[in-house]
C-alpha positions, 0 to 999 in steps of 0.5 A: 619749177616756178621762180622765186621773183613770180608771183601767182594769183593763188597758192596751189592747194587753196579752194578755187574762189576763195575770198582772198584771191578774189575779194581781199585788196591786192596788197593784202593778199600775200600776209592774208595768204601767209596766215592761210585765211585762203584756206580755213580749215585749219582755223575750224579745227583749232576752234573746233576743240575749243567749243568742245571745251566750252559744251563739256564745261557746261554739262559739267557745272551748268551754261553761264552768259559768259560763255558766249564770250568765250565761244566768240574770243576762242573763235577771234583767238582761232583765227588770229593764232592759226595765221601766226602759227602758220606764218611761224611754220612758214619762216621754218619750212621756208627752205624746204615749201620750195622743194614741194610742189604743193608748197612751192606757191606759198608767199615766202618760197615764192617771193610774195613776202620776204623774210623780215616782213613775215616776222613782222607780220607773225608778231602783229598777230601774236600781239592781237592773240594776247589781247584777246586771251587777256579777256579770259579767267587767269586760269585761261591766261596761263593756258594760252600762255603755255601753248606757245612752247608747243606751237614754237616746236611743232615746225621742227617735229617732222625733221627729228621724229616719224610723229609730227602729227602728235605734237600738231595735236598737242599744240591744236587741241590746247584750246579745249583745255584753254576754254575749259579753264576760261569757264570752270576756272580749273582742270580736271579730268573730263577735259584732259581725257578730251584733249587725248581724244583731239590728239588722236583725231589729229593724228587721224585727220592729219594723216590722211592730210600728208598722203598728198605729199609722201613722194616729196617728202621722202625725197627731201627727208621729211618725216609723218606717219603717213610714211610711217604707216604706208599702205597700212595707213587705212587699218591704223586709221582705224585704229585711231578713229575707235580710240578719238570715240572711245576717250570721248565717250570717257569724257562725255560721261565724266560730265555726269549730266545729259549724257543721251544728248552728248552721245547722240552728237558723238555717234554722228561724229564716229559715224562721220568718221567711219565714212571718210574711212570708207572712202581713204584713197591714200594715193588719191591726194585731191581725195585726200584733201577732200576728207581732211576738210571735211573733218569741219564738218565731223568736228561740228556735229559734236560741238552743237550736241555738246552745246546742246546737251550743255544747255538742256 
């Protein structure tokens, strides 16, 4: 078991060569660790929703040069907002990271970072996330503002609730809404209809995600549905790809405008999904981590035929 007072090179799980452990100043790399710049997919997945938002606004009314803006001010807010929510999981979980192996070398489990500093650094982030939403319609102002109930409560759903992944997915896919609003001002239904789809792709992705720490987190009590779902885990999974395609099929055609576009970049996304099914090894943990990165790559096939169709 690794001790507290070491400190290692790199957490476990981060990609091998990333620009943390190999490019960021030493003193760095323990808050850039703490806000998983090491490891940035999760920081596609935030935005990923985002730009969603901003290419089913513009099929719905028509592209306006701000939203090159907003695409840039979601992609900064992503970025900034994820290392805050990740430093927030982080002091929660402290406690229960030194009990995994996989969580084990992350900075305040493993003494890179002590407590005090790390809610130092979790305001620090709060505070240039702010600055960046402020930019944005009030419409957008309001959304972001709220989502902080739900990226506050998401750290404690696996310790109440066998669904930790819904409550990711409400807080995740939130900016869909956000930019959304930012461009149209408003709400209505094509993207609430798209927000339920990212929760349901959320519940897919991060799934497959928790498969690699199942053995752990029964011993020490923690909750997901990937111990929920065991070995039925590939059929429901499944079941959830076909319900994310088919809520964003409603949303797609809610728009009303270049649809052929926007279903086209939605087959390659279902088809997309229908190959990390083919190959979901859930007692393969390394197999697992490969397919939940590769939901980027799901995420950005729609986005660009979402902007595309937007543009036409």
């Amino acid at each position: 078991m690794q001790s507290r007072t070491q400190r290692p090179e790199a957490v476990i799980d981060a990609p091998k060569g990333n620009w943390v452990d190999n490019l960021a100043p030493p003193a760095w790399r323990p808050w850039l660790r703490l806000s998983r710049a090491d490891r940035p997919i999760g920081t596609w997945l935030l935005l990923l929703p985002c730009w969603w938002g901003i290419g089913l606004a513009m099929m719905a009314d028509a592209p306006r040069w701000a939203d090159l803006w907003i695409a840039a001010a979601c992609a900064i807010g992503a970025l900034v907002m994820r290392g805050a929510g990740c430093t927030w999981n982080d002091i929660t979980d402290r406690d229960i990271d030194d009990k995994v192996a996989r969580t084990r070398s992350r900075p305040l489990p493993s003494g890179q970072v002590t407590l005090r500093g790390a809610y130092v650094w979790l305001v620090a982030q709060c505070l240039l996330g702010l600055a960046i939403l402020v930019t944005l319609d009030r419409a957008a102002i309001g959304m972001g503002v709220a989502s902080l109930a739900l990226v506050a409560i998401y750290p404690f759903a696996k310790r109440f609730t066998w669904w930790p992944q819904v409550f990711l997915g409400l807080a995740f896919n939130w900016g869909a809404m956000l930019a959304y609003a930012a461009h149209m001002g408003r709400l209505d239904a094509v993207l609430v209809v798209a927000w339920l789809a990212g929760i349901s792709w959320t519940i897919f992705y991060d799934t497959i995600y928790a498969h690699q720490d199942v053995e752990d987190d029964a011993l020490i009590g923690v909750k997901s549905t990937a111990r929920l779902f065991g070995a039925n885990s590939p059929r429901i999974l499944a079941g959830f790809a076909a319900l994310t395609v088919l809520l964003l099929a409603a949303a797609i055609a809610l728009t009303g405008r270049n649809l052929l576009i926007g279903f086209a970049g939605l087959a390659g996304f279902a088809a997309h999904l229908v190959w990390q099914l083919r190959n979901f090894q859930p007692e393969q943990g390394a197999a697992c981590l490969r397919l939940f990165r590769s939901n980027r790559d799901a995420g950005l096939i729609l986005a660009l035929f979402l902007a595309l169709a937007g543009l036409a």
